[in-house]
C-alpha positions in Angstrom: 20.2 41.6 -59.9 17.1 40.3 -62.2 19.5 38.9 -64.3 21.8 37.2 -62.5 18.3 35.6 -60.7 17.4 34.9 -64.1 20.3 33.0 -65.3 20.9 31.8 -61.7 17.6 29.7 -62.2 18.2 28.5 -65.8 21.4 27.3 -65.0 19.8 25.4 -62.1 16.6 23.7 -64.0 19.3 22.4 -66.4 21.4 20.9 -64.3 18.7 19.6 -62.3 16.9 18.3 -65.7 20.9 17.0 -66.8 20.7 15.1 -63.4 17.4 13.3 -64.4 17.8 12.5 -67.4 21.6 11.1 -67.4 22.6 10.1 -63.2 19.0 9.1 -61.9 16.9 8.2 -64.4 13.3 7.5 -63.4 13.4 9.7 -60.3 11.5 12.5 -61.8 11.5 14.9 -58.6 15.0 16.6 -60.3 12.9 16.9 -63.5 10.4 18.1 -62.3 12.3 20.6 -59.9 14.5 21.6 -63.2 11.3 22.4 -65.4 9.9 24.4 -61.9 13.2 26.4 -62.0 13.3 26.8 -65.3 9.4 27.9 -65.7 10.1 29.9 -62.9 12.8 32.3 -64.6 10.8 32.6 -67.8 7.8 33.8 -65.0 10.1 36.5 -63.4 11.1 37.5 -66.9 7.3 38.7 -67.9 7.5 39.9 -64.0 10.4 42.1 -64.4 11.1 43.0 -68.2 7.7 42.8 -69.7 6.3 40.7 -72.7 8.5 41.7 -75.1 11.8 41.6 -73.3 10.2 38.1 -71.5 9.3 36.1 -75.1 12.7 36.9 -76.3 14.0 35.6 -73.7 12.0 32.6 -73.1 12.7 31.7 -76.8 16.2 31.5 -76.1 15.8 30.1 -72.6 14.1 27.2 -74.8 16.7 26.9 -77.5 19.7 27.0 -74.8 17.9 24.3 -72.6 17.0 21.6 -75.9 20.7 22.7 -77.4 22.6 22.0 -73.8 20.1 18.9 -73.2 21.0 17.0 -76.7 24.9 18.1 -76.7 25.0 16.4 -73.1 23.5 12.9 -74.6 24.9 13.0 -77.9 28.6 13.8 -76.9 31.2 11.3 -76.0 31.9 12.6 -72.4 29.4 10.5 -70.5 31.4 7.2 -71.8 33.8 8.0 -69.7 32.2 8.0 -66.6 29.7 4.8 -68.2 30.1 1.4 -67.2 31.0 -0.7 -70.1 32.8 -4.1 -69.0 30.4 -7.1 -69.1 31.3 -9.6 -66.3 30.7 -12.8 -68.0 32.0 -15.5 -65.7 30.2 -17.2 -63.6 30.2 -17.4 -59.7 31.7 -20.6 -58.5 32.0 -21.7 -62.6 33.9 -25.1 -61.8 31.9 -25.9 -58.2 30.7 -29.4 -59.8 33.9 -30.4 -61.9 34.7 -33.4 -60.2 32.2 -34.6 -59.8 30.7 -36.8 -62.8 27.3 -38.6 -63.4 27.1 -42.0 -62.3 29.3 -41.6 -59.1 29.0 -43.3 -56.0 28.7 -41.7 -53.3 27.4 -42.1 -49.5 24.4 -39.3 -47.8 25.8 -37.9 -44.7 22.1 -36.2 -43.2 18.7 -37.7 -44.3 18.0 -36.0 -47.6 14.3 -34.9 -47.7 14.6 -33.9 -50.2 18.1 -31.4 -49.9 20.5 -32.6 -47.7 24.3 -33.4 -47.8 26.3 -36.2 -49.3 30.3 -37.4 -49.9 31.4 -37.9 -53.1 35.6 -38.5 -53.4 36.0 -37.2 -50.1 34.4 -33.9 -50.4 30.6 -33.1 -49.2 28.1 -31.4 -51.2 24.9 -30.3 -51.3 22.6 -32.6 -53.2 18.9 -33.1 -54.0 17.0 -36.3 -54.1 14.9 -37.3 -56.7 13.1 -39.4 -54.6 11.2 -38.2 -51.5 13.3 -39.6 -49.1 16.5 -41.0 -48.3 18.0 -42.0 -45.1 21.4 -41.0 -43.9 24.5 -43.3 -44.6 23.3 -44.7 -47.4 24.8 -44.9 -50.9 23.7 -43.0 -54.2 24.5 -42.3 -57.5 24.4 -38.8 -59.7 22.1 -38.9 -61.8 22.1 -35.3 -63.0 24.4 -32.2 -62.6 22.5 -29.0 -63.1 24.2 -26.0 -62.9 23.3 -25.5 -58.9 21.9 -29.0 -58.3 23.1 -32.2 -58.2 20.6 -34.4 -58.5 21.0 -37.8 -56.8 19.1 -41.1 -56.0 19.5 -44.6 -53.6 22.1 -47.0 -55.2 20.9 -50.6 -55.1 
């Protein structure tokens, strides 16, 4: 019965020390809980068996835990359940392609300095460049930024 509470507890403190260091990294309450479990069967070893049986054992108990720990982050298994795709295209990515610098266009709401304006028919969200500008009146891009559209008045 030692024994199988023994091996019971070092199975446990690795897997709990596995779950720290390769699902929820940062955590540290499953590493710390694994080295407690682990620490605690090397304890109940002395407890039980005595010194000698207890260092023997807690030298191995060491060598299995560093031997399981560095064959679980060096083999190829955990690629397969790793995310690996990069998403690199943008949200919205042709929003503004219409649209083109110099355009005329007319401010639907008073833009202060956000507010809305048509341009070809469509409304957008724009920003004024100057502090104020009243609603139904015309204005030109100036700038397309890559979430702004920077406009002012067109004389």
């Amino acid at each position: 019965m030692e024994i199988f509470i023994l091996g019971l507890l070092l199975v446990i403190g690795i897997i709990l020390i596995l779950i720290e260091i390769l699902f929820i990294p940062g955590t540290t309450v499953f590493g710390i809980l694994g080295i407690i479990a682990i620490f605690s069967s090397d304890y109940l070893s002395f407890t039980y068996f005595g010194s000698d049986t207890a260092i023997i054992y807690s030298v191995i108990n060491a060598i299995l835990t560093l031997v399981v720990i560095i064959y679980a982050l060096k083999s190829d298994t955990w690629k397969k359940i790793a995310l690996n795709k990069v998403h690199l295209e943008r949200v919205n990515k042709n929003k503004y392609d219409e649209l083109k610098e110099g355009e005329i266009g007319v401010s639907s709401s008073s833009l202060k300095p956000y507010g809305k304006a048509v341009f070809g028919g469509k409304t957008y969200e724009v920003k004024s460049l100057e502090n104020f500008i009243e609603e139904n009146k015309k204005i030109k891009i100036i700038n397309i930024l890559q979430d702004k559209i920077l406009v002012k008045t067109y004389k």
